[in-house]
C-alpha atoms as a printed R data frame, in Angstrom:
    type eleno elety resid chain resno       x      y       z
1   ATOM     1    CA   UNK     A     1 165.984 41.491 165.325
2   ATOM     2    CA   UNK     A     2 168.436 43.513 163.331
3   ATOM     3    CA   UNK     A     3 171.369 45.553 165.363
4   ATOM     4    CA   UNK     A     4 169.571 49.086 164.824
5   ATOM     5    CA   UNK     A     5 166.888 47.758 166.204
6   ATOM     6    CA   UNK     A     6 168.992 47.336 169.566
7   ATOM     7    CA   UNK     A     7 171.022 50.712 169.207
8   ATOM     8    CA   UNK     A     8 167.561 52.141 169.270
9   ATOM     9    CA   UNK     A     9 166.975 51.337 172.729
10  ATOM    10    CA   UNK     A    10 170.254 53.343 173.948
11  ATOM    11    CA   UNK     A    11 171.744 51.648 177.122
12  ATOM    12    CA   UNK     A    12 168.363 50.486 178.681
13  ATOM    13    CA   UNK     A    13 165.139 48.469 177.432
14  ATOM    14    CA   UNK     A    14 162.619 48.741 178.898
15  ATOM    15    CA   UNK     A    15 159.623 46.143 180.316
16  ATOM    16    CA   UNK     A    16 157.934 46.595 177.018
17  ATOM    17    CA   UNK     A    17 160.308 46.187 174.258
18  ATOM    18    CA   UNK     A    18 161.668 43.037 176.799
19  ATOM    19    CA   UNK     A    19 158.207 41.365 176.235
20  ATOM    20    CA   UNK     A    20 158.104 42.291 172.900
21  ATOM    21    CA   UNK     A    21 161.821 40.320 172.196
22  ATOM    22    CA   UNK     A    22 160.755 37.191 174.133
23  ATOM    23    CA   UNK     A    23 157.326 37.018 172.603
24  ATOM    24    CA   UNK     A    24 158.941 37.353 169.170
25  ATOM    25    CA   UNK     A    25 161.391 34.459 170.240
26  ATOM    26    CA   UNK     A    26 164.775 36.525 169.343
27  ATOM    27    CA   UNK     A    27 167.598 34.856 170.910
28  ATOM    28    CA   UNK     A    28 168.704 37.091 174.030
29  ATOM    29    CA   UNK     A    29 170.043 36.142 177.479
30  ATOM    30    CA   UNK     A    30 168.159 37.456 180.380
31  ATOM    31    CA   UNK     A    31 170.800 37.665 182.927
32  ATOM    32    CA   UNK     A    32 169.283 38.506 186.812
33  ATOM    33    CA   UNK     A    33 172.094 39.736 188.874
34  ATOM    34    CA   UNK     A    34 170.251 39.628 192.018
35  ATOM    35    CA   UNK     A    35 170.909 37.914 195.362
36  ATOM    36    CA   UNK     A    36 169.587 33.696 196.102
37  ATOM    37    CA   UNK     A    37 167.370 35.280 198.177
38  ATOM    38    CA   UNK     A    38 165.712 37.868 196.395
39  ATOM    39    CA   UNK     A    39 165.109 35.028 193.134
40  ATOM    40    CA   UNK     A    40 163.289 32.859 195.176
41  ATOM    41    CA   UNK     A    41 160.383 35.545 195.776
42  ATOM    42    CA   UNK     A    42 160.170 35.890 192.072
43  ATOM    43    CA   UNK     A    43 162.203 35.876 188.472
44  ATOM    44    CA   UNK     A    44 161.370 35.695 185.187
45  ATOM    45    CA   UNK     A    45 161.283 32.089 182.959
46  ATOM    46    CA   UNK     A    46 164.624 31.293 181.482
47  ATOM    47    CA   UNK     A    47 166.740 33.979 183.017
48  ATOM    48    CA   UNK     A    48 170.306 33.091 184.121
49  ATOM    49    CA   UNK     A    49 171.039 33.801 187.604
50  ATOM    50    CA   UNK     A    50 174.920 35.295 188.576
51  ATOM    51    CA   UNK     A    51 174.726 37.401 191.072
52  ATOM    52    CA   UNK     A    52 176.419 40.722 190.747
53  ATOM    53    CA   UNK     A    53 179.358 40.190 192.750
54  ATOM    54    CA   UNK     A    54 179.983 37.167 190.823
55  ATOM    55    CA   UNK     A    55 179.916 38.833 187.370
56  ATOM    56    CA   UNK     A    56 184.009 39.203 186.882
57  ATOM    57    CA   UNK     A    57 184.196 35.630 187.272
58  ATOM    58    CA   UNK     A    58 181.762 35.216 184.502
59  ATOM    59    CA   UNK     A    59 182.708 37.452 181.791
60  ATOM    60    CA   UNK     A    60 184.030 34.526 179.678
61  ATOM    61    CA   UNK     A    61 180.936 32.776 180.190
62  ATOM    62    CA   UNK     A    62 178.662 35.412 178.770
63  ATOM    63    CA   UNK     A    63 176.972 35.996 175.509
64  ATOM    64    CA   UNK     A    64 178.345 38.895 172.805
65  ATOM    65    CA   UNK     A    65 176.450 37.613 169.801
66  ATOM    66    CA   UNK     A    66 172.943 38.541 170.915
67  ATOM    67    CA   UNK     A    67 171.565 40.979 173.468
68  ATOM    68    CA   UNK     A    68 172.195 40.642 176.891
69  ATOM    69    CA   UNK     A    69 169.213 41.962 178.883
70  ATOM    70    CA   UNK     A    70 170.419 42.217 182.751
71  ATOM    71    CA   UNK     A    71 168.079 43.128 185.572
72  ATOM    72    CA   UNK     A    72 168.068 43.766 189.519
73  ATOM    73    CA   UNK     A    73 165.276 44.749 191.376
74  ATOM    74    CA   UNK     A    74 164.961 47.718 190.577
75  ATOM    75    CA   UNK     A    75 167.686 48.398 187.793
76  ATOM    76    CA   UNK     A    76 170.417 49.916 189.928
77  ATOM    77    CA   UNK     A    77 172.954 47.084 190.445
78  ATOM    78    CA   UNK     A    78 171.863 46.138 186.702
79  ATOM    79    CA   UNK     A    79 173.254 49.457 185.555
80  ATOM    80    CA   UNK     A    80 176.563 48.905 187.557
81  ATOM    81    CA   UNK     A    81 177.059 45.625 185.847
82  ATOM    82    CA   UNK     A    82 175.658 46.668 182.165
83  ATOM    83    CA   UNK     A    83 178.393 49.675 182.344
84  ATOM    84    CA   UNK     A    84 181.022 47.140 183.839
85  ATOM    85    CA   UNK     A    85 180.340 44.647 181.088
86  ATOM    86    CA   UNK     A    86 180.626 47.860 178.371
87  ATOM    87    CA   UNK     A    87 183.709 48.886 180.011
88  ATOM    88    CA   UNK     A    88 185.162 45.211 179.214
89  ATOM    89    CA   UNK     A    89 184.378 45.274 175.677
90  ATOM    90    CA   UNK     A    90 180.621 44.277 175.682
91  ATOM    91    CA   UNK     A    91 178.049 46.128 173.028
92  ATOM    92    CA   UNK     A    92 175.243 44.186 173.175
93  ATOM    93    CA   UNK     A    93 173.987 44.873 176.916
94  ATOM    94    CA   UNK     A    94 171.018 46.504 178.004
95  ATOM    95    CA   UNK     A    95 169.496 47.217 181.648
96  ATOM    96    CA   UNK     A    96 166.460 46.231 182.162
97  ATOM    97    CA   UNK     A    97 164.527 49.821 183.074
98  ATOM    98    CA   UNK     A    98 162.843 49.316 186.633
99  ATOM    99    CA   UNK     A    99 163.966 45.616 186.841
100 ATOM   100    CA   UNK     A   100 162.133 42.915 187.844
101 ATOM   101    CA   UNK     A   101 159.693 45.540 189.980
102 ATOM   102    CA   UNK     A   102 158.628 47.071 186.902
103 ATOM   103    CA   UNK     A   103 158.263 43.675 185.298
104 ATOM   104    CA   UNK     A   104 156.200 42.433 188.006
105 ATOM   105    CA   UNK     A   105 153.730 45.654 187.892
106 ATOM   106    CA   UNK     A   106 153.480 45.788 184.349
107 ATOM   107    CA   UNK     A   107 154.075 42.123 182.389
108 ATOM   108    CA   UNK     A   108 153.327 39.690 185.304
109 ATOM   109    CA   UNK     A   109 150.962 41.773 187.526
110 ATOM   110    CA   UNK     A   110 150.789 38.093 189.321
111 ATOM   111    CA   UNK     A   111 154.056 37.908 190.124
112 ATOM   112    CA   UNK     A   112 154.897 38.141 193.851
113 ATOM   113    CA   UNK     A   113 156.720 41.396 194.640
114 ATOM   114    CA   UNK     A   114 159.130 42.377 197.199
């Protein structure tokens, strides 16, 4: 996936375009931001789990050559940390519009929901 291709999405992606990237095998990191107890109900293959408290401590630890896809439940605490992450420098993050909810309902209708 080319840059433009990203800027096109503006600050969020949303379930769609996120299938479309993983189905197309395009390196990204799917970073979940949610809390132990809300992953075990459900989360999507191959995501990294931090939760968002945690995130500061993390910073050096996280990707800036490919996008950075983060997502919450429903995309609220996901915007918090995609605009901290911008406001330390990072261009290559995108919330994940509706989070994992939307996910659920539209990708994975078989995923358990919460």
């Amino acid at each position: 996936m080319m840059k433009s291709d990203t800027q096109d999405w503006g600050p969020n992606i949303d379930v769609h375009a996120l299938a479309g990237l993983r189905a197309g095998g395009v390196a990204h990191t799917l970073l979940d931001v949610r809390e132990p107890d809300e992953v075990v109900v459900c989360a999507i293959a191959d995501s990294r789990f931090i939760p968002m408290q945690q995130i500061p401590g993390h910073i050096a630890d996280l990707p800036r050559a490919h996008p950075l896809v983060i997502l919450c439940h429903h995309g609220t605490r996901s915007g918090m940390v995609a605009d901290f992450l911008r406001g330390n420098g990072f261009t290559n993050v995108f919330n994940l519009a509706g989070g994992i909810d939307a996910w659920a309902q539209v990708i994975e209708p078989e995923m358990a929901r919460y």
